[in-house]
Structure formats: structure tokens, C-alpha cells
N, CA, C and O atoms as a GROMACS GRO file, in nm:
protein
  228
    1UNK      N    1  -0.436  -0.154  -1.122
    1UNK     CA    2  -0.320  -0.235  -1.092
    1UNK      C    3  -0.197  -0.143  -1.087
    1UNK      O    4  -0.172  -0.053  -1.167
    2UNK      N    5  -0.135  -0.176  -0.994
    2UNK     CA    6  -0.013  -0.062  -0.978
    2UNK      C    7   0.127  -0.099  -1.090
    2UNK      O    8   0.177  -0.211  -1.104
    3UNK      N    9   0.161  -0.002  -1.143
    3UNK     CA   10   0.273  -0.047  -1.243
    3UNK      C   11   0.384  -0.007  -1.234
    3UNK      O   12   0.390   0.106  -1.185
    4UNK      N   13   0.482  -0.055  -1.261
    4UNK     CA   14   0.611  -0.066  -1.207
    4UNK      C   15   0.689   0.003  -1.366
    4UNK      O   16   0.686  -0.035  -1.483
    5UNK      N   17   0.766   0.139  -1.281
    5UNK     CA   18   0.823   0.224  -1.415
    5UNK      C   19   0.921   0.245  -1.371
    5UNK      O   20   0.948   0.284  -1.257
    6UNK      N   21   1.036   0.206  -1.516
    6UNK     CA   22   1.146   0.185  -1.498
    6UNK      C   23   1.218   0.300  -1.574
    6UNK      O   24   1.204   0.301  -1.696
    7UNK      N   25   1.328   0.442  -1.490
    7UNK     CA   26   1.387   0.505  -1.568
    7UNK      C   27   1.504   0.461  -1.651
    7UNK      O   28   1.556   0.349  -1.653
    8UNK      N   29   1.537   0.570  -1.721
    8UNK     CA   30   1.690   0.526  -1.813
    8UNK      C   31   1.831   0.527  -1.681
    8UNK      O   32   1.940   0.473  -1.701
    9UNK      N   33   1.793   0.600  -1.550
    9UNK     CA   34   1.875   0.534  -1.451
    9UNK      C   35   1.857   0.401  -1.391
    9UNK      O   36   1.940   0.349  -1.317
   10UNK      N   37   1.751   0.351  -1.425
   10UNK     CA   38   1.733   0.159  -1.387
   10UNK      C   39   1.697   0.205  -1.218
   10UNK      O   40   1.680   0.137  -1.117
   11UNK      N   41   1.695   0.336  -1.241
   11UNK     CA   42   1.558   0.337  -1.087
   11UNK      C   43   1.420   0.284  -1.086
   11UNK      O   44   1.369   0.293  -1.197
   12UNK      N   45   1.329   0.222  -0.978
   12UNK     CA   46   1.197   0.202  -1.056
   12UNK      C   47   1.145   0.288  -0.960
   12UNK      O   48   1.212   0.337  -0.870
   13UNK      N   49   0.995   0.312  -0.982
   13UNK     CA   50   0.927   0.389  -0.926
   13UNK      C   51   0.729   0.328  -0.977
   13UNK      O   52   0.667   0.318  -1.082
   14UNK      N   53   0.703   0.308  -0.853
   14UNK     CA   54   0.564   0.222  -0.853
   14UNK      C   55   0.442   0.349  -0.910
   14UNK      O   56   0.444   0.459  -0.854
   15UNK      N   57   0.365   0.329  -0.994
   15UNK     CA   58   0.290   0.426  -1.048
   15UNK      C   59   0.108   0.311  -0.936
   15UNK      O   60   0.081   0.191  -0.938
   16UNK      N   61   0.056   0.396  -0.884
   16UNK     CA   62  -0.058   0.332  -0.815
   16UNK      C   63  -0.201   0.435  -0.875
   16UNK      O   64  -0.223   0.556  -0.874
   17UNK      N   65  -0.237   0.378  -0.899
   17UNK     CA   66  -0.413   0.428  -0.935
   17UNK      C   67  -0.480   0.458  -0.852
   17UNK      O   68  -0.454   0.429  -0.735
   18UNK      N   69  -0.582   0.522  -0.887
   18UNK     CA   70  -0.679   0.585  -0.786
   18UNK      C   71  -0.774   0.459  -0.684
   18UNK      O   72  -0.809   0.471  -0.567
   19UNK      N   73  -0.798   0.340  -0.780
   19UNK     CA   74  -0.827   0.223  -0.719
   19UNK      C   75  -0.728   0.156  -0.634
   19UNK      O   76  -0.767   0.078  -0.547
   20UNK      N   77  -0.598   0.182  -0.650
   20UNK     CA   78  -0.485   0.095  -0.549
   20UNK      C   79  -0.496   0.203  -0.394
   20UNK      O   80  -0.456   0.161  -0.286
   21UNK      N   81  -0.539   0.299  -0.406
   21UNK     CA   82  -0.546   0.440  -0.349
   21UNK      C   83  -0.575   0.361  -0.234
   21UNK      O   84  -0.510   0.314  -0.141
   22UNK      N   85  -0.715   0.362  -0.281
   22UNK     CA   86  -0.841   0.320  -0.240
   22UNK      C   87  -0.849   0.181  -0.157
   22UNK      O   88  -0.916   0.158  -0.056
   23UNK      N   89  -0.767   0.099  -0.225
   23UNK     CA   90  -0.776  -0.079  -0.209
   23UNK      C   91  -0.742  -0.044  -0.063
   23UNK      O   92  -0.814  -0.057   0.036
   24UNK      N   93  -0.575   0.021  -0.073
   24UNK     CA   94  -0.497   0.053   0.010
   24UNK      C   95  -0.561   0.082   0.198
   24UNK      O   96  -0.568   0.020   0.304
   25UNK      N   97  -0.593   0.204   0.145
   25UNK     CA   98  -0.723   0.298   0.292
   25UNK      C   99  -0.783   0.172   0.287
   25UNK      O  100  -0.701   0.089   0.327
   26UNK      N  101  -0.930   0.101   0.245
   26UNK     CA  102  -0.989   0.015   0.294
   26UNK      C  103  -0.961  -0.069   0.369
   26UNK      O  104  -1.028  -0.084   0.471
   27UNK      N  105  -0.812  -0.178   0.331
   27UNK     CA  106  -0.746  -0.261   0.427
   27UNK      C  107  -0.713  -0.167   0.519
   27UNK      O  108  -0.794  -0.184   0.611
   28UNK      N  109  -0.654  -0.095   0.542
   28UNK     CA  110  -0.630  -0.009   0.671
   28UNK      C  111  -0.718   0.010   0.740
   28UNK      O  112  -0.687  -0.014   0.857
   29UNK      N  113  -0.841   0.051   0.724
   29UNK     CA  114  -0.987   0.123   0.779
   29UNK      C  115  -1.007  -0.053   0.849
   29UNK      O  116  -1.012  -0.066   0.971
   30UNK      N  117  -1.014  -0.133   0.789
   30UNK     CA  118  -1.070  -0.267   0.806
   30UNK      C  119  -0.928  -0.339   0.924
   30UNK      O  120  -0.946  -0.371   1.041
   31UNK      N  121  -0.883  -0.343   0.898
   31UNK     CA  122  -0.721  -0.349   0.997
   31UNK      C  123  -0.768  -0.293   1.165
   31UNK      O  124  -0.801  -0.351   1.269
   32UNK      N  125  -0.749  -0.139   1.121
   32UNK     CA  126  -0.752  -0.100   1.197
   32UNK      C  127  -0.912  -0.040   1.290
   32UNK      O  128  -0.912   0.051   1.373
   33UNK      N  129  -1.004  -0.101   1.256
   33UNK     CA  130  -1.124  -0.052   1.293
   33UNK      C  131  -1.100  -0.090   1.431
   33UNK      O  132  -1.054  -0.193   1.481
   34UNK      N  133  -1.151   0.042   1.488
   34UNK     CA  134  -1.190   0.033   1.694
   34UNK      C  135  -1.086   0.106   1.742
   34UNK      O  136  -1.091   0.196   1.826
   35UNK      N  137  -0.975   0.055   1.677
   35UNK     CA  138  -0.854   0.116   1.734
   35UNK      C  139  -0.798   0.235   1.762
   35UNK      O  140  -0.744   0.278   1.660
   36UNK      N  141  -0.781   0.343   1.895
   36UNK     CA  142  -0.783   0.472   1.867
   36UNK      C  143  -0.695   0.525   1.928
   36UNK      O  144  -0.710   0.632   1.988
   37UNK      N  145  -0.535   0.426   1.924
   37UNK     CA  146  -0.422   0.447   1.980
   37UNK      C  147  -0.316   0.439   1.876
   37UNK      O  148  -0.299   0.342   1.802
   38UNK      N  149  -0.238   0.560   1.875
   38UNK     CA  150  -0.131   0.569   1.714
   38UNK      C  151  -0.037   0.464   1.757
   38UNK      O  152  -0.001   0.388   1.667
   39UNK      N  153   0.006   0.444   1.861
   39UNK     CA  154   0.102   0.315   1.889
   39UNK      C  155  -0.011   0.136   1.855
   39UNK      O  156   0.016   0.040   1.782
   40UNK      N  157  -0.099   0.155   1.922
   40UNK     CA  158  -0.186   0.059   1.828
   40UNK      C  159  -0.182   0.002   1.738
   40UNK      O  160  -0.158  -0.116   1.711
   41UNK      N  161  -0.215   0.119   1.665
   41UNK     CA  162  -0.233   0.124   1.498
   41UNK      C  163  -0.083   0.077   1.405
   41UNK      O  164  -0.074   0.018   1.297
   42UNK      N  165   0.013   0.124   1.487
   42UNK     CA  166   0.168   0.077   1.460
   42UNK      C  167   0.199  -0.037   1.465
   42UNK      O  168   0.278  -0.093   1.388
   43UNK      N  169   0.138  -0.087   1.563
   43UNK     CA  170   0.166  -0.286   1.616
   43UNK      C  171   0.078  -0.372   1.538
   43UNK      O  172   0.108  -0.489   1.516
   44UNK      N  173   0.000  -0.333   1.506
   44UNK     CA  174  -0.138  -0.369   1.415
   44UNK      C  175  -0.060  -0.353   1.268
   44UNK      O  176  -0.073  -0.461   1.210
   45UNK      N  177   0.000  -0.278   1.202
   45UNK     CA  178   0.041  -0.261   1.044
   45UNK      C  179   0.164  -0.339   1.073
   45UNK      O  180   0.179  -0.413   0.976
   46UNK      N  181   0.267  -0.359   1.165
   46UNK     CA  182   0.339  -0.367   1.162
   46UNK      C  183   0.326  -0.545   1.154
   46UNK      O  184   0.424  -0.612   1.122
   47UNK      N  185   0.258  -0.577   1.172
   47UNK     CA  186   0.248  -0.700   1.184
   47UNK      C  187   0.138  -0.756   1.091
   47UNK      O  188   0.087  -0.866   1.111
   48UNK      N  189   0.107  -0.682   0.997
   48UNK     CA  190   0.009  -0.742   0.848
   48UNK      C  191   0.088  -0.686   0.763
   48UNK      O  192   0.147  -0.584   0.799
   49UNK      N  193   0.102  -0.726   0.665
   49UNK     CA  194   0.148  -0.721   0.534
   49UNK      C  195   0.067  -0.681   0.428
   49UNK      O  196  -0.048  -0.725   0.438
   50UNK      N  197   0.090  -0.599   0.311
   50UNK     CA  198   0.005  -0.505   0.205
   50UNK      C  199   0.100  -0.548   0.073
   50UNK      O  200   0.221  -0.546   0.050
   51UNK      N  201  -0.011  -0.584   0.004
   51UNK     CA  202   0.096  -0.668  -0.164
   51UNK      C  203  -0.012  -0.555  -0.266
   51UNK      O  204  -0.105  -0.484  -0.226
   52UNK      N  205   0.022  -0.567  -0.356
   52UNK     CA  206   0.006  -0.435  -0.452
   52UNK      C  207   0.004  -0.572  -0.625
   52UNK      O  208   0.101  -0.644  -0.647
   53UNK      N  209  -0.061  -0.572  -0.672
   53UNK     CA  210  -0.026  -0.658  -0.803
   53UNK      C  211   0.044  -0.571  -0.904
   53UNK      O  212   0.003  -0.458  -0.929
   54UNK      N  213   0.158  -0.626  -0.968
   54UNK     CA  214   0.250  -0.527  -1.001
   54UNK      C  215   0.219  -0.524  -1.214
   54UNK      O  216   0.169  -0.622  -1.269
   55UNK      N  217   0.246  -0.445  -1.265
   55UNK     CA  218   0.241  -0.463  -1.425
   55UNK      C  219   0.364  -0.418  -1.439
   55UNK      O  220   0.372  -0.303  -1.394
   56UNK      N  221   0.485  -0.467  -1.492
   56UNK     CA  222   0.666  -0.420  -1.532
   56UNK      C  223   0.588  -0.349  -1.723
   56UNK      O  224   0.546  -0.418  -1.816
   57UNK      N  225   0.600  -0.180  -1.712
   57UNK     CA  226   0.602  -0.184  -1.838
   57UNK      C  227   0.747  -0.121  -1.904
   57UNK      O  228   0.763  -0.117  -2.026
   0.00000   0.00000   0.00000
């Protein structure tokens, strides 16, 4: 689960695991399967959405 880290500047910065890595590439691979045009592949992400489940520690 990707976790959400918060500095003493109240910047955050998303910490992702080797499994969110992973989750990540698969939807993509699966998205984009067949497709073997980089403008393609652009119109295709650009138009699905990627959510991450967040942990605030």
C-alpha cells in the first residue's frame, strides 16, 4: 500500500512498494496491450485513470 509521508516542511511525498511498482506496470501492460504507437499509448493513459490506496503516517 503506498504511504503518504509528511515532512517538517508539510511537503508530502508518496512512499510506493515494490507491489504498487508492480500493480502499477500490470495496469499499463493490460491498458495498453497491442498497442505499438507512443502517441497511442498517450491517448489510451490519458484517458484511464490510476488510484494508489493511500496510508497518512
Amino acid at each position: 500500500m503506498a504511504r503518504i509521508l509528511e515532512n517538517r516542511q508539510g511537503r508530502r511525498n508518496v512512499l510506493l512498494t515494490t507491489d504498487d511498482i508492480l500493480s502499477v506496470v500490470r495496469e499499463y501492460q493490460k491498458i495498453t496491450s497491442g498497442v505499438k504507437s507512443y502517441d497511442e499509448i498517450r491517448e489510451i493513459l490519458e484517458g484511464n485513470r490510476f488510484y494508489l490506496p493511500e496510508e497518512i503516517i
